[in-house]
C-alpha positions in Angstrom: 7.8 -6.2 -24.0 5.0 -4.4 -24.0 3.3 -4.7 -20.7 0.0 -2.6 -21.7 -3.2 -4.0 -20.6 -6.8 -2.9 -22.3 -8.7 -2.9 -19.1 -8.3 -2.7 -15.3 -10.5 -5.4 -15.1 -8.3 -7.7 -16.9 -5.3 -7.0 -15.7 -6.7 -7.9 -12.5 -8.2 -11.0 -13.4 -6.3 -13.5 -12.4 -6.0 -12.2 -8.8 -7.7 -15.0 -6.9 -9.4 -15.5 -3.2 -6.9 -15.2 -0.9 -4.0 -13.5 -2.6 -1.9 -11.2 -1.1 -1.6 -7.9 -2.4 0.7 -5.2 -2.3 -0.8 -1.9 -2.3 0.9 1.6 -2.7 -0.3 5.1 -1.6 -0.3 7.2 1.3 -3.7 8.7 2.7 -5.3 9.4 -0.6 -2.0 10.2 -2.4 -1.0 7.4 -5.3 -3.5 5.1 -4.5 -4.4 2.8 -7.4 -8.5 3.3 -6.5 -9.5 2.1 -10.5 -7.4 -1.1 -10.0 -8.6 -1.8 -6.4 -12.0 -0.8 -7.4 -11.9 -3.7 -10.1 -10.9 -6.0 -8.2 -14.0 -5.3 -5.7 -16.3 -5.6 -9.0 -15.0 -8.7 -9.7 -16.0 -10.1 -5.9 -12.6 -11.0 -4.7 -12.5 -12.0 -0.8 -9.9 -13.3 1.6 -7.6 -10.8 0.4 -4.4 -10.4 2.3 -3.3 -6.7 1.9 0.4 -5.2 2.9 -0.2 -1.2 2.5 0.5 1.6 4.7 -3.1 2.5 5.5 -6.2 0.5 4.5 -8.4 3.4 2.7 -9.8 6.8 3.8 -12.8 8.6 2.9 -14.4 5.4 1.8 -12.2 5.0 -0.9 -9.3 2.6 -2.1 -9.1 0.1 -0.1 -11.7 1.3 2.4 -14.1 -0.2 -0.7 -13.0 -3.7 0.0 -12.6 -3.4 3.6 -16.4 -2.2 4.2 -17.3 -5.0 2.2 -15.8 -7.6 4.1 -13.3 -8.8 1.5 -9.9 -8.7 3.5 -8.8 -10.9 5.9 -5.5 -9.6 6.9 -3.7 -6.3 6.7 -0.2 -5.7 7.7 0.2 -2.2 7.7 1.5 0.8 9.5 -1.7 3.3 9.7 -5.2 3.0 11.3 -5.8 6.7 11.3 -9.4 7.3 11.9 -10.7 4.6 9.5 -13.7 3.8 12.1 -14.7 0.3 10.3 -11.1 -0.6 9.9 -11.4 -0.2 13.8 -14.5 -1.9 14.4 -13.7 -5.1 12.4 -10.4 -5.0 14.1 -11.5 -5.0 17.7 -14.6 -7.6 16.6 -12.5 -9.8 15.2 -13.1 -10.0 11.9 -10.1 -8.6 10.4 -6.5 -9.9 11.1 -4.1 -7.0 11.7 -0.1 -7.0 11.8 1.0 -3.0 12.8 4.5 -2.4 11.8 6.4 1.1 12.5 5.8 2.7 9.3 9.8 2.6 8.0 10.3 -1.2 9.1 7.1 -1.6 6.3 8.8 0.5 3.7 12.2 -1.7 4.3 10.5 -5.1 4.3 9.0 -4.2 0.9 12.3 -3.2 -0.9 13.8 -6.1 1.1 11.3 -8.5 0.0 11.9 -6.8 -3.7 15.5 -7.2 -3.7 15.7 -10.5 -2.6 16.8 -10.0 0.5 15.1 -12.5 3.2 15.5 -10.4 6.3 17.4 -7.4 8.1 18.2 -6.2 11.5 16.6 -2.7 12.9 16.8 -1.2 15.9 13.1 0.8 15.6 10.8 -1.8 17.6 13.9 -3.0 20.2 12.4 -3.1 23.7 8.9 -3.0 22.2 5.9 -5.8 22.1 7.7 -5.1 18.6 10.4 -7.2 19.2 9.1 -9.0 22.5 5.6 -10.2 21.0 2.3 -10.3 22.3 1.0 -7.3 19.8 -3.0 -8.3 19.0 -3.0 -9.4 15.6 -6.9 -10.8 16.1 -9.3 -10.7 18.4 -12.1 -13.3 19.3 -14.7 -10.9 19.3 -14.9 -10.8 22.9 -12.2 -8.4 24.1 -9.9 -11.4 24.1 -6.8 -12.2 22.2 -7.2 -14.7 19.4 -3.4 -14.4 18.1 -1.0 -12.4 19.2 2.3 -11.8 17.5 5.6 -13.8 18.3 8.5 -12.4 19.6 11.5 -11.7 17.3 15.1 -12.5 17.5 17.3 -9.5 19.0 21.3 -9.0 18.4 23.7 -6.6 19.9 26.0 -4.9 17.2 28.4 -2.8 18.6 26.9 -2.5 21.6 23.4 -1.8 19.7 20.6 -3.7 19.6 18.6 -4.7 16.6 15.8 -6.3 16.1 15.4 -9.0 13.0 12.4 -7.9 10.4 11.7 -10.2 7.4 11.5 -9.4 3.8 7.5 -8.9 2.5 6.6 -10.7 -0.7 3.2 -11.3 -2.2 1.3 -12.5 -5.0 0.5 -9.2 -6.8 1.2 -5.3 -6.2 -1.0 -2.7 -7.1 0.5 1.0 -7.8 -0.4 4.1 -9.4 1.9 6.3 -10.7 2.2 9.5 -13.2 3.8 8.2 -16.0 4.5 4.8 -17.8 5.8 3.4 -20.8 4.8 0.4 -22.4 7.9 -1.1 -20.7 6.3 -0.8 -17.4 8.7 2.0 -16.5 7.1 4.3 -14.3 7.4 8.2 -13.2 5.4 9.3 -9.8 4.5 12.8 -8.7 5.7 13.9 -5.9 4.5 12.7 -2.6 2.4 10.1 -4.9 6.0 8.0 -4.8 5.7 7.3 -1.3 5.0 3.0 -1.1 4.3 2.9 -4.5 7.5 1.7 -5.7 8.5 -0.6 -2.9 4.6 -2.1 -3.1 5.6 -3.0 -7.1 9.3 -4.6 -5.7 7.2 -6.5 -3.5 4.7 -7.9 -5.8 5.4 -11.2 -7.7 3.1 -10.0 -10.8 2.8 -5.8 -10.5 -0.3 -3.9 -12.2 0.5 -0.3 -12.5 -2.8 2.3 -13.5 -0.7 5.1 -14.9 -2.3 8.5 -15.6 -0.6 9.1 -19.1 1.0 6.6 -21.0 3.5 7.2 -23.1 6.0 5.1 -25.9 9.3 3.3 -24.9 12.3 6.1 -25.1 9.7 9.1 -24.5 10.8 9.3 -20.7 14.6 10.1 -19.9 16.0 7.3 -18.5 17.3 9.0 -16.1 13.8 10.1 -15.3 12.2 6.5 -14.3 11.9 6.5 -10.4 10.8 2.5 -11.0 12.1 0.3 -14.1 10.1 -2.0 -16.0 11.9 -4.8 -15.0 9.4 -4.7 -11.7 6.6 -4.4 -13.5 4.4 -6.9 -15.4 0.9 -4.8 -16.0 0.4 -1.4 -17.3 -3.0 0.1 -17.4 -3.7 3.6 -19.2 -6.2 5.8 -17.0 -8.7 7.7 -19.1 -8.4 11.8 -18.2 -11.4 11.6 -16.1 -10.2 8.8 -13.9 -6.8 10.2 -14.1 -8.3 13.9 -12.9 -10.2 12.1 -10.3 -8.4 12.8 -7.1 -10.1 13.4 -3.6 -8.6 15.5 -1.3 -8.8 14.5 2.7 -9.1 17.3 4.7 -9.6 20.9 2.8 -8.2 23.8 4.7 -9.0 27.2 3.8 -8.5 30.7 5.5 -11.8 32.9 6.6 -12.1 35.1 4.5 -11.2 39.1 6.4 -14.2 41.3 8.1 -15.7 43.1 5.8 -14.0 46.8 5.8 -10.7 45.4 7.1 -7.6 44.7 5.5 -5.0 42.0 5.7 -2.1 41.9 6.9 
């Protein structure tokens, strides 16, 4: 039972070419950089990724992504990632853009074992209908584009039929583990992070304190063990290492006047 791991790199290390990947985070909340970063030292290519967003502020998985190592991403969020762009429109990088809750509902799906679902976000939409870019040929063309989807009416709605995601491995970050692979997030760090560990067929968690089995309340544990197989202990600098996208701050009052 216990699911702790020495290293990052090791617990990555049987993550081969061409695995798909689960990836949680949101912007540059949760994401599990020291886990993605090892599997960029280790040279892994041809990686299929499932995350919300791929990377901001050249980190997470904007590391792999600028080094040519993903293939495909299905994902939600371009944002202003400018290479995720440019590969995207040179067709280099396979995309599949989702609305944002279908992605979080395909993950639990996927984790729960259920094969597919009807929505109605996407009805009436390339969503549903096809014919969505997934890759370009590099010269303004369509390489592949996506197929359309099978639509029902359910009392007197329409819904559009999404499919469950699984993939090879899930990488998450989260507060607190145990050595059970039960995890606590922070706050707006839970966002994917627990439906990207459902997802995954082996899941590596980088946890920023780890504790002993029976030290968190059950009651406490936003994601059991049972979905997790890896549990990696951050040290406190890589645990206190947290970038923050866009810093906003107030200018600071004329000098002899007073605020408000």
């Amino acid at each position: 039972m216990d699911k702790a791991v020495a290293t990052a790199r090791e617990a990555v290390a049987d993550v081969a070419d061409g695995a798909s990947v689960a990836v949680g985070g949101f912007g540059l909340s949760g994401v599990p950089v020291v886990l993605i970063q090892a599997l960029y030292e280790r040279g892994v290519s041809e990686l299929s990724v499932v995350s919300n967003n791929c990377g901001a502020m050249e980190s997470g998985l904007a590391v792999l992504l600028a080094a040519g190592r993903i293939a495909r991403v299905t994902g939600s969020y371009v944002g202003a990632n400018k290479e995720f762009a440019r590969q995207y429109l040179a067709g280099e990088l396979e995309v599949e853009l989702i609305p944002q809750g279908t992605l979080a509902e395909r993950l639990r799906a996927g984790g729960a074992g259920i094969p597919a679902f009807y929505t109605p976000a996407g009805v009436g939409t390339q969503v549903a209908e096809g014919g969505l870019p997934w890759l370009y040929d590099g010269n303004g063309g369509v390489a592949l584009a996506s197929p359309p989807k099978e639509v029902r009416e359910f009392d007197g709605t329409q819904y559009v039929l999404e499919h469950g995601i699984r993939t090879d491995f899930a990488l998450v970050r989260a507060w607190k583990g145990d050595r059970h692979g039960n995890l606590v997030f922070n706050k707006s760090s839970r966002n994917f992070n627990p439906l990207a560990a459902m997802a995954g067929r082996v899941a590596i968690a980088e946890v920023e304190e780890l504790v002993e089995p029976g030290e968190i309340d059950p009651d406490a544990v936003h994601l059991p063990g049972i979905f997790v197989q890896r549990v990696v202990a951050l040290t406190p600098e890589q645990a206190a290492d947290k970038k923050i996208e866009r810093r906003t701050i107030s200018a600071p009052p004329a000098r002899g006047t007073v605020s408000a």
